[in-house]
C-alpha positions in Angstrom: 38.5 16.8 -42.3 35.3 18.6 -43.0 31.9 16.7 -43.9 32.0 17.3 -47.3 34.8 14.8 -47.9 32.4 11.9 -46.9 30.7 9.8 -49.5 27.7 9.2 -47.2 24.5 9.1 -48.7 21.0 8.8 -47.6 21.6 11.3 -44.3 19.1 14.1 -43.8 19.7 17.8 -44.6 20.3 18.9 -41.5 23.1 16.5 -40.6 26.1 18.4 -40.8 24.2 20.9 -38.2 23.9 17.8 -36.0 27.8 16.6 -36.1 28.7 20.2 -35.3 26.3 20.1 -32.1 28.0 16.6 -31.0 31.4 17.7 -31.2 30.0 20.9 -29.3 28.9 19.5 -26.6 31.0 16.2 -26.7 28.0 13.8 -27.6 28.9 10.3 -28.7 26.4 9.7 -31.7 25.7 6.3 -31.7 23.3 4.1 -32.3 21.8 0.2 -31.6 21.3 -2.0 -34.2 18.1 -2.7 -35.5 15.9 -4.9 -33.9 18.5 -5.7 -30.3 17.1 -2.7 -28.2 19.3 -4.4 -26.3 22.2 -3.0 -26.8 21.3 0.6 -26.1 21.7 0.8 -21.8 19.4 3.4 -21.5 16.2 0.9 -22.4 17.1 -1.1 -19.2 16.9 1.8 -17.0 13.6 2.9 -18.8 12.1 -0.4 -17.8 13.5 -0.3 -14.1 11.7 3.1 -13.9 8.1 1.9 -15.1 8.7 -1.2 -12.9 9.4 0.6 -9.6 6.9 3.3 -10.4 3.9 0.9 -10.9 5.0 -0.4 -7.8 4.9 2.6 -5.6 1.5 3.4 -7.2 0.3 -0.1 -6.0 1.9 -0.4 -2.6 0.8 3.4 -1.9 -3.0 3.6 -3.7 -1.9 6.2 -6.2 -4.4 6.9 -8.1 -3.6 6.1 -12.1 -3.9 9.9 -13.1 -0.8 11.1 -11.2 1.4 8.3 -13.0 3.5 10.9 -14.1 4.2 12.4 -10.6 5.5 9.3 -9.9 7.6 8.9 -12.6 9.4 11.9 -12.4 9.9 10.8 -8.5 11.8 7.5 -9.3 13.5 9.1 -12.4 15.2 11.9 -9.6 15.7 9.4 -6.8 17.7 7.4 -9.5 19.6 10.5 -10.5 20.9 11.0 -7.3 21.7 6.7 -6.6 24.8 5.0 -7.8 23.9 2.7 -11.4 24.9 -0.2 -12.4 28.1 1.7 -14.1 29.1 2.5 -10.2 29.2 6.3 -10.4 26.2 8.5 -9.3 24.3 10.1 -12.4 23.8 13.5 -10.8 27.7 13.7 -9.6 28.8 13.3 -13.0 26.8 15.6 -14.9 27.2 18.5 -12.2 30.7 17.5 -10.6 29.3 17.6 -7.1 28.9 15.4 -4.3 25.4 14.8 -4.6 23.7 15.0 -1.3 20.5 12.4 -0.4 18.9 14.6 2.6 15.7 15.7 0.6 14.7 12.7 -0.2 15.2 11.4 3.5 12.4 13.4 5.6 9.3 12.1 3.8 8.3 9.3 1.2 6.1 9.3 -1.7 2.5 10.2 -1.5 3.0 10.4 2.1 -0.2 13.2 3.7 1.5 16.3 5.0 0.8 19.8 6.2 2.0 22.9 4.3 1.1 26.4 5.6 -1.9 28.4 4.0 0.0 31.9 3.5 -3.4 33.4 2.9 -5.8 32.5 5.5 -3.0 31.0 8.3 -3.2 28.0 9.3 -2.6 24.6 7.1 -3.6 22.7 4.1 -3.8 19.5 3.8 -1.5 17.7 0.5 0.8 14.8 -0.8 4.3 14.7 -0.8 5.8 14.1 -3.9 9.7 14.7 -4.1 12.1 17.6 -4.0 11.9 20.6 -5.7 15.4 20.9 -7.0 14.8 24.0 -8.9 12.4 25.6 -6.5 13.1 27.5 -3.0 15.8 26.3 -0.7 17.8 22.9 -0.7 14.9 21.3 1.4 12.1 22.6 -0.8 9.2 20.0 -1.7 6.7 19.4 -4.4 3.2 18.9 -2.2 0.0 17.9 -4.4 -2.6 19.9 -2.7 -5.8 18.6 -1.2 -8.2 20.8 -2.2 -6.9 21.8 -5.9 -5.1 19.2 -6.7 -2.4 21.5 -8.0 1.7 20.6 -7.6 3.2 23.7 -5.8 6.1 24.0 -4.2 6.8 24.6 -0.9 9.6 24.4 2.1 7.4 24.9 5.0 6.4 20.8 5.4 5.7 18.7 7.8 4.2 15.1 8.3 0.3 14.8 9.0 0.3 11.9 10.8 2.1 13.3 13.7 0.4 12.2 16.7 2.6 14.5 19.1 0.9 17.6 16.6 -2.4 16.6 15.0 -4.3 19.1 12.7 -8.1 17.6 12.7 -9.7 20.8 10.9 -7.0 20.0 8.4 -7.2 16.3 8.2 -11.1 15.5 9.1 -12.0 12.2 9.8 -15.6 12.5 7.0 -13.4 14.0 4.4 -11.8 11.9 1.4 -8.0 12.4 1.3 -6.6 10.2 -1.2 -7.2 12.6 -4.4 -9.9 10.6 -6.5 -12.4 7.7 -4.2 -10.8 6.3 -1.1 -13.9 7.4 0.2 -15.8 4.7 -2.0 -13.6 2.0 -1.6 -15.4 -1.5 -1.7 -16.1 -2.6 1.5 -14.4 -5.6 1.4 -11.1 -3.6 1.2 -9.4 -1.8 3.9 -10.0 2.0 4.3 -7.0 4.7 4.2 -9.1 6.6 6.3 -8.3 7.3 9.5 -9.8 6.3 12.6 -10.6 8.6 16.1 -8.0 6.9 17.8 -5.2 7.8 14.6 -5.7 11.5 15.6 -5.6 11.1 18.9 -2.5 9.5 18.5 -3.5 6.3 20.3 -2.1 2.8 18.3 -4.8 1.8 15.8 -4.1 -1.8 15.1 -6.7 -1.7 12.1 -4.2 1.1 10.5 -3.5 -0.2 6.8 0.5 -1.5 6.1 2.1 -0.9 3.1 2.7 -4.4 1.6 6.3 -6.1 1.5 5.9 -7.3 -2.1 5.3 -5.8 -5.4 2.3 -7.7 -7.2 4.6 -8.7 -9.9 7.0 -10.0 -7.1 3.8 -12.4 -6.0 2.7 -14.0 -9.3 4.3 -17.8 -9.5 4.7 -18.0 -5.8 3.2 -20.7 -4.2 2.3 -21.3 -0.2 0.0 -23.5 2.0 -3.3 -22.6 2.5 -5.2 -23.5 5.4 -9.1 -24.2 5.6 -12.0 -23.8 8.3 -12.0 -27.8 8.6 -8.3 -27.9 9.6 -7.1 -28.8 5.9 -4.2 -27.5 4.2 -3.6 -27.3 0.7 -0.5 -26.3 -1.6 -2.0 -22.8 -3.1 -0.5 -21.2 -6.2 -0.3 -17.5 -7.2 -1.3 -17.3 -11.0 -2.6 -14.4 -12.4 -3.5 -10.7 -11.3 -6.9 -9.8 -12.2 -7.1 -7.4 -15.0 -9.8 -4.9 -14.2 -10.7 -1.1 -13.7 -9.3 -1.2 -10.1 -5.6 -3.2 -11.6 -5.7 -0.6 -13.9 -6.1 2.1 -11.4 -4.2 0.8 -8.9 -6.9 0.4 -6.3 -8.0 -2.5 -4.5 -6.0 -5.1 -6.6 -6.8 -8.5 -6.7 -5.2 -12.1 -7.7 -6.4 -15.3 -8.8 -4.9 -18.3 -6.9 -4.9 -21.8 -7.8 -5.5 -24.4 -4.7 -4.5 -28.3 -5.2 -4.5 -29.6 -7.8 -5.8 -26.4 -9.9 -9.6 -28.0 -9.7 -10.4 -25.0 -7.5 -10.0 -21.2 -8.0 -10.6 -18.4 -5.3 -9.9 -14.3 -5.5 -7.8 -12.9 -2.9 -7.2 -9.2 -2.7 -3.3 -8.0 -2.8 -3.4 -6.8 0.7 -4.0 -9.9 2.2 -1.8 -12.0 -0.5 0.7 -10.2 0.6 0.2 -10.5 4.5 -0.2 -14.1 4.0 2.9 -14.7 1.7 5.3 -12.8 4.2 3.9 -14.4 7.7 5.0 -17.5 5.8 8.4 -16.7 4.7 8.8 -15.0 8.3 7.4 -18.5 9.8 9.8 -20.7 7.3 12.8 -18.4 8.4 12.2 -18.9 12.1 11.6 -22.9 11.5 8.4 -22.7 12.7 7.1 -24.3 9.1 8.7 -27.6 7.8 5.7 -29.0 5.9 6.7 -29.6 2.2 4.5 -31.3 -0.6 5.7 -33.0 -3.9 4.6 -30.8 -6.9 5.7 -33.6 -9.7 7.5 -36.3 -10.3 10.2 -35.7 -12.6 12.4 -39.0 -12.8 12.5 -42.8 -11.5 15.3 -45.4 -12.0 15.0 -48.8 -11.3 14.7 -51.7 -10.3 18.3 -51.9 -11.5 18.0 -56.0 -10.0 15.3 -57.8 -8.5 14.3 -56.7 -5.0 15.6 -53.4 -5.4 13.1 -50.4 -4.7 12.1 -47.5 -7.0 14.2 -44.5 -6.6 12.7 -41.2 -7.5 13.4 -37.8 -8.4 11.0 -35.0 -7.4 10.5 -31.2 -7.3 9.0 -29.4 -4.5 
């Protein structure tokens, strides 16, 4: 039936040119209704993308300029994992088995070597994903060092090696971390990496990557114990909103102890040490302290003598 025979109204000029497209390339054309975003799928993966991006950038010390490096990481991880429809993007569209192994060999942001082609030798860069179009199968996107220019490259391998360390390339006095590692506060741990890191010698000062996300932290609660001996029921309840939040350096919470009459700054490092020694120390049993938050019921006496029973949360 051709598209004149339609008594639509209000469409754009062009439309006809777009129906021909769709049926050309077998798009569904459709739509959400206004006002339930909802209903379109694809805004659910849009938010699981920002999600898990701001949470590499905070668990790894990205800086806030390279957000879209980061992006474009998660959006090609998820490409190649099964969705919530149980088929694997990437499969689909291409009709492949899609195959996981570049993503396996390094992790995000993670300091490697690449080799200078000019001069000999090796540079110093970040890692940050596959280069599917690039090279080889096993050809990387590195974020050089000196530059700061995305290149890609095949010839990779991990910095931190302490069977092969490259100190001209990786100097203890230099910053690596692309934009003020270097001036971190002193109150926070330095990336920076100690004599006995190159020398391949355990440093136990060497900085973790945290177990939880700082969204994943806000509303928990845990106890709290002081010099005196003291322990009070503490409450995560907000994440400071400043320059360094917004960076995603040195990140900081506000936590609620007692009864809410005091209030004390912790950094997300440490938040997140504390938080999963005590989950570790509740799974082993080795924590069985609990404290009433509120009382939400009572009932009785329903005759005289009879005690009080109560309800509570804790």
């Amino acid at each position: 039936m051709p598209f004149e025979s339609f008594a639509l109204t209000g469409l754009p000029a062009g439309w006809p040119k777009v129906l021909d497209l769709n049926r050309l390339y077998c798009v569904k054309d459709k739509q959400s209704e206004a006002y339930y975003e909802h209903q379109n799928s694809v805004e659910r993966m849009i938010q699981d993308v920002k999600r898990i991006s701001n949470s590499i950038m905070d668990r790894m010390a990205v800086p806030a300029k390279f957000w879209l490096l980061t992006m474009l990481f998660v959006i090609g991880l998820s490409n190649c994992l099964v969705n919530v429809n149980g088929v694997i993007p990437q499969s689909v569209v291409t009709g492949e088995v899609t195959d996981v192994s570049p993503y396996l060999s390094f992790h995000f942001w993670q300091e490697v070597f690449y080799e200078d082609s000019k001069n000999g030798g090796e540079l110093h860069s970040r890692w940050c994903g596959p280069a599917s179009k690039k090279g080889d199968f096993l050809a990387y996107w590195i974020l050089t060092n000196d530059t700061e220019q995305l290149i890609a490259c095949s010839n990779v391998r991990a910095a931190k090696d302490p069977m092969f360390p490259n100190c001209r390339a990786r100097p203890l006095d230099s910053s690596l971390a692309f934009g003020g590692e270097r001036d971190a506060p002193p109150d926070q741990p330095s990336i920076l990496f100690s004599a006995a890191d190159r020398l391949g010698l355990p440093d136990p000062t060497a900085l973790e990557v945290p177990k939880f996300s700082p969204d994943e932290l806000l509303g928990l609660s845990f106890l709290r114990e002081t010099d005196t001996g003291e322990r009070f029921r503490v409450k995560i309840t907000r994440k400071i909103l400043d320059r360094d939040a917004q960076d995603h350096q040195a990140i900081k919470f506000l936590i609620s102890i007692g009864d809410g009459e005091l209030e004390e700054i912790i950094s997300y490092n440490e938040l997140s040490d504390i938080v999963e020694r005590q989950h570790q120390a509740e799974e082993d049993g080795e924590l069985d302290t609990w404290a009433y938050e509120s009382i939400l019921d009572h009932e009785g006496p329903l005759r005289p003598g009879m005690p009080i029973g109560l309800q509570c949360s804790h």
